[in-house]
N, C-alpha and C positions, 0 to 999 in steps of 0.2 A: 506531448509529454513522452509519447515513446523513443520520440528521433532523440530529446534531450537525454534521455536513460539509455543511449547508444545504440538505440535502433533497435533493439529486441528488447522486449519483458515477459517473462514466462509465468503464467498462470493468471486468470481471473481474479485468485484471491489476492495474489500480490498485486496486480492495477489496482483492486481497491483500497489495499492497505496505503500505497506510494498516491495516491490521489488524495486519499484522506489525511496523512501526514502530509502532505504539502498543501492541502485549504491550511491545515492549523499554519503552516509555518506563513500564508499570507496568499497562497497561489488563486483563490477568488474566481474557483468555478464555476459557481451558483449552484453543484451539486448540494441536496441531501439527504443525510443519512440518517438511522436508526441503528438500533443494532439488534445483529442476528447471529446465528450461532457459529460464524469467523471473524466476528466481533464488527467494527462499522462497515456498513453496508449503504448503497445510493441507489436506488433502481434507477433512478436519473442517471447514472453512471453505465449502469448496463446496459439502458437503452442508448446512449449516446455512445459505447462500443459496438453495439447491432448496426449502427445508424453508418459510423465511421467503416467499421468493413462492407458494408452493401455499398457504400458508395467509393469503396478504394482506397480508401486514405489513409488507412492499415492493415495491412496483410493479417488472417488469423488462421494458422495452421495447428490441427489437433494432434496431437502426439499421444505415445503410450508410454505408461512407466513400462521399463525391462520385467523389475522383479513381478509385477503382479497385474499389469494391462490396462491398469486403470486410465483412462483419458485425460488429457490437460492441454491450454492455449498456451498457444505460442503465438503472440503478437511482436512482427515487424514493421515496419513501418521504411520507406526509401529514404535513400539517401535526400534530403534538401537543405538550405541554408537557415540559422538558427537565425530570429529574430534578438534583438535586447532584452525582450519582458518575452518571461513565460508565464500569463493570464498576469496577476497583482505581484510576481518576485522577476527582480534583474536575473536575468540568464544565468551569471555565475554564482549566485546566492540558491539558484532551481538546481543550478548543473552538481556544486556542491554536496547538495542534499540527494539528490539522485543517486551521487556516486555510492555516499555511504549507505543509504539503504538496498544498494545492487547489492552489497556484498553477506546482507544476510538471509536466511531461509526465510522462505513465504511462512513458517509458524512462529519464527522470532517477530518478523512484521506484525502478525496476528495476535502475537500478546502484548508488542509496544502499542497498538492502534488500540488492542483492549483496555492496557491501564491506563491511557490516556482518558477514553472514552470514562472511565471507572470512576477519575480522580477528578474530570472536568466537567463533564454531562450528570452523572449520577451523582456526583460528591459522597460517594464510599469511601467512607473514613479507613476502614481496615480491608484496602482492595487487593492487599495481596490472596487473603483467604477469598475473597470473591470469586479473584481472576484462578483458584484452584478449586472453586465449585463449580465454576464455567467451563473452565477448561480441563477440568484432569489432568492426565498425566503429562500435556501436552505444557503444563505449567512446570516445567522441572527446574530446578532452583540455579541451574546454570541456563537456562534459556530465559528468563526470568533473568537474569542476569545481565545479558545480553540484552536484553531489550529495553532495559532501564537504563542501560549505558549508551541504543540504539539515540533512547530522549535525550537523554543528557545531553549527546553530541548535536542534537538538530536544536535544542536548548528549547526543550518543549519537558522539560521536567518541572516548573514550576513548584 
């Protein structure tokens, strides 16, 4: 998944977010999840990240934010040739989805993966108020925004 996402994905929470939006779109891990306070969550996922960097198969280099030092992953992965199937999705229906979720913040991820998780797993009828009890501020009505239009596009808005 990393080499199909262009060889880097920055952050833990965003592999889970991009893992979990691709079981829903069909990608057939066998991970799963619950949910935790960055919304779905797989410890089968973390451990099969532990599992994958001890044995090489993806680089994880820790970095610092500038502003404040705080620590985050950086998973690479080398260069190799793509198969057809990535896990249960054709390569270009993975690659697709990949693309657009590279292009938003690891918290817009984290609220698309939340109202999914809200509106499918929970059936919260009124999950916008939910995902702004869950999340605060981090709910703001343009990221919220974003991330509604994140589903729409992978057509996981149901």
């Amino acid at each position: 998944m990393v080499l199909a996402a262009g060889g880097r994905v920055v952050g833990r929470v965003r592999l889970q977010k991009v893992f979990y939006l691709l079981d829903r779109l069909g990608l057939e891990s066998g991970f799963n999840y619950e949910y935790h306070y960055y919304g779905p969550y797989s410890a089968n996922l973390a451990e099969a990240i532990e599992d994958a960097t001890a044995f090489g198969l993806v680089n994880e280099r820790i970095e610092r934010r500038a502003y404040d030092g705080v620590p985050y992953s950086v998973f690479e992965q080398p260069t190799a040739p793509l198969g057809s199937q990535l896990g249960g999705l054709d390569q270009r229906h993975a690659t697709h989805a990949l693309v657009r979720v590279q292009r938003e913040t690891a918290t817009v991820l984290e609220l698309a993966a939340t109202i999914d998780w809200l509106k499918r797993v929970e059936r919260v009828a009124d999950w916008r108020k939910e995902l702004v009890r869950r999340k605060g501020g981090k709910a703001a009505p343009d990221r919220v925004e974003r991330a509604t239009r994140l589903l729409s596009d992978l057509e996981l808005d149901e």
